[in-house]
N, C-alpha and C positions, 0 to 999 in steps of 0.2 A: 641454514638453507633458505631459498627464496618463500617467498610468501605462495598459498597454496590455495591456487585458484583458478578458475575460467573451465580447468579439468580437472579428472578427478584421475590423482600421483599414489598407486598406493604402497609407492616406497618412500612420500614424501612426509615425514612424520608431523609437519607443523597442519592445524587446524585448517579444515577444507573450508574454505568460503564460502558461501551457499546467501543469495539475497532472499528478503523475505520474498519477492517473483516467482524466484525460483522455487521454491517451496510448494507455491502456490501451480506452477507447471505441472510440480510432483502430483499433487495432487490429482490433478485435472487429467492429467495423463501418465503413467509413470515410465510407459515408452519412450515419451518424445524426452521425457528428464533425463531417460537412460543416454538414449543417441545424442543429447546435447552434450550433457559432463563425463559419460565415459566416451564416447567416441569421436567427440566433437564438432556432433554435424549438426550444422545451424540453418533453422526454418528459416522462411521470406519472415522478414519484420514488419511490424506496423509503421505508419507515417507517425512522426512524435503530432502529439496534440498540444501546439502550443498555447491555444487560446487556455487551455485548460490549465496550463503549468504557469499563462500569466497570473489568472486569476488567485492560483495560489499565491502568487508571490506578493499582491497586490491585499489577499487579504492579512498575510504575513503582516506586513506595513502598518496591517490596520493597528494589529495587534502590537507592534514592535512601539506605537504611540503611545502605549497605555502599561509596557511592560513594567513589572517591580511596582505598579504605582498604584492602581487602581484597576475595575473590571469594565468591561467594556461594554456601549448602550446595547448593542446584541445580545451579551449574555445576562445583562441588566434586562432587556424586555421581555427575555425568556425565561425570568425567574432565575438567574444564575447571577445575582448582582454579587455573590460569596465567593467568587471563583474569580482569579486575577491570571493576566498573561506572567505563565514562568521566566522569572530571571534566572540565569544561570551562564556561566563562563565556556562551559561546550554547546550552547544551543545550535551553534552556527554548522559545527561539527555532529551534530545528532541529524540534522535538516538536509546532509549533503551527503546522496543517494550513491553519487559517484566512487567515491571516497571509504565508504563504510567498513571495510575491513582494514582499513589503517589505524594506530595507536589515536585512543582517544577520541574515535569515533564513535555512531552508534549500532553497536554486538556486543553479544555475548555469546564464550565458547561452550557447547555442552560436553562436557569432561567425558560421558560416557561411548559420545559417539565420534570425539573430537570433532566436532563441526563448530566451525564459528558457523551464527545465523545472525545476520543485520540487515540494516535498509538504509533511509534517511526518512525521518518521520515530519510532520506539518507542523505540527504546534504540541505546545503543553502547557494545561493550565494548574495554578494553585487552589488549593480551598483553603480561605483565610482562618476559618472556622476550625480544620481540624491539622490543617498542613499534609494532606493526602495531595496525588498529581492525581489528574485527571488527561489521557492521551487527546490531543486534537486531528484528526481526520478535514481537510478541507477536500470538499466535489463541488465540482460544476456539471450542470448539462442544460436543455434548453425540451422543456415538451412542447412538443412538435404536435399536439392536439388540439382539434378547436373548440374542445372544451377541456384545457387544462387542471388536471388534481393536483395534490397537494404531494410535495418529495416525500417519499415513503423509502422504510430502507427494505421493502418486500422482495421479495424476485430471485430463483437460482442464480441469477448472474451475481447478484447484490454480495453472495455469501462470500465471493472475495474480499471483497471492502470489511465483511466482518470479520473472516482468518485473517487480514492484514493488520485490525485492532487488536486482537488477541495477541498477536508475533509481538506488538509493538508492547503492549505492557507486560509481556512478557518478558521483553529484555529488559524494559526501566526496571521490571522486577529486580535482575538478576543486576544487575549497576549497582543495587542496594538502596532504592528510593521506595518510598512506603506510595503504590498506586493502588487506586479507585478502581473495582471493576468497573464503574460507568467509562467507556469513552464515548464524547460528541462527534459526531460528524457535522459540520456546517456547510452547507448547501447554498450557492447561488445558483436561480433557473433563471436563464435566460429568458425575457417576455416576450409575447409576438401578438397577443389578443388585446386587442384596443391601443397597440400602441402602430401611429399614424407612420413612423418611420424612424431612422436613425441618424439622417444628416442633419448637423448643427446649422444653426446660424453663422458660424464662418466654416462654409463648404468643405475647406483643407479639415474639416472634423468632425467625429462622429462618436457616436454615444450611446449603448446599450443598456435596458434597462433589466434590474435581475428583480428575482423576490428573493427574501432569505430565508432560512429556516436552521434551526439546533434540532439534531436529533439526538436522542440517546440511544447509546447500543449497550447492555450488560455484556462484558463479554465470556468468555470460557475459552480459557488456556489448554483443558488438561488433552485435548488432541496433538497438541505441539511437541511434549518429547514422545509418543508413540511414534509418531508421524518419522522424527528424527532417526530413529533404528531404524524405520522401515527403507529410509531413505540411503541409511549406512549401507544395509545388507543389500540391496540394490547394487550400491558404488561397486559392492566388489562380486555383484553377479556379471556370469561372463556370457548370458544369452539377453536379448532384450525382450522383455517381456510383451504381453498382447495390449495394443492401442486397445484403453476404454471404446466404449459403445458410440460413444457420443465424440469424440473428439475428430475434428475435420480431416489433420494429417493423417490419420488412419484408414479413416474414410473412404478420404482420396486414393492410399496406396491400395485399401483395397480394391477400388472399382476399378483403377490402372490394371490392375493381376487380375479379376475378373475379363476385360478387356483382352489381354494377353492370352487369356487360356482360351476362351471363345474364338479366337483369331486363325 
């Protein structure tokens, strides 16, 4: 049978696909999860953020310098001079988000709820010291304040960035690679205080200047197979449940139906 995905088949017996995103929808809302994979109806999307997706690529690069060989002055100034960029033969295939439910990518299926769950993940470091991985998380953003603090990983929105560290060594878990609960998130912030501007001396170029920083995130798995049944029993509920408090498309439909009965 074909590959079992984008909806949710439930005469199709092969592993439902589900991105780590998506998980994260569930989450957030288990309405809109529901109307997207059982019934297939899709919200307005966001604009991709490309600056954002360069920046990974470009700190990729950094790293891709130093792989197999040595640790890089970042994790060298942050006290992580033990820690080297992973070599590995599927890295390329682990990184490509697109892709992630194909052979040899990166998921893994959970047997109990047959869900494959995968993503494409940023980076992955070694510890020379004990040969544990340690997951890589790259962000960018730019504070927009004029008195700028320091990247912190505080904040109810944040908590995605950390269920997306969790999902991710959760599956190297399940690959069979011995992981580090620490994963890093590394952070470029965009400058805008004191710096005079961004055109070059040859006009045709321009030039942004970031800070950097290594966070640490301890993470905690054990939400991710709960989560997975609850997501199963869902697939094959046949009502759609009530949009959380907080979520916008709910929101929205309700003050539409308020609108409508008032009318």
């Amino acid at each position: 049978m074909a590959r079992h995905r984008k909806f949710f088949d439930p005469n199709n017996e092969n592993p439902f696909e589900i991105s780590r995103s998506k998980v994260e929808n569930f989450v957030r809302c288990p309405a809109c999860f529901w109307l997207d994979k059982v019934k297939g109806i899709k919200f307005p999307s966001m604009p991709p953020f490309n600056i954002n997706s360069n920046t990974d690529k470009l700190l990729k690069r950094d790293f891709d310098a130093v792989r197999g060989i040595k640790t890089h002055p970042i994790l060298e100034k942050n006290g992580l001079g033990h820690l080297i960029p992973f070599k590995h033969d599927d890295l390329d295939k682990w990184t490509s988000s697109l892709h992630f439910g194909a052979k040899g990518y990166f998921h893994s299926v959970h047997e109990e709820t047959n869900i494959l769950l995968g993503g494409g993940l940023d980076d992955v470091l070694i510890n020379e010291h004990t040969g544990e991985l340690h997951i890589v998380d790259f962000k960018s953003t730019s504070n927009q304040s004029k008195e700028p603090k320091p990247v912190n990983l505080y904040g109810d929105w944040k908590m995605s960035y950390k269920r997306q560290m969790d999902m991710y060594i959760w599956i190297m878990r399940r690959l069979g690679f011995e992981v580090n609960k620490i994963g890093y998130f590394i952070y470029v912030d965009g400058l805008h205080v004191g710096i005079n501007g961004m055109i070059d001396i040859d006009p045709s170029m321009a030039t942004m200047k970031f800070s950097t920083s290594v966070l640490p995130y301890e993470s905690n798995t054990d939400w991710i197979e709960p989560t997975l049944f609850k997501i199963k029993r869902l697939l094959h509920q046949d009502n759609c449940p009530e949009h959380n408090v907080d979520c916008e498309q709910g929101n929205f439909l309700r003050q539409v139906n308020q609108m409508m009965a008032n009318a």
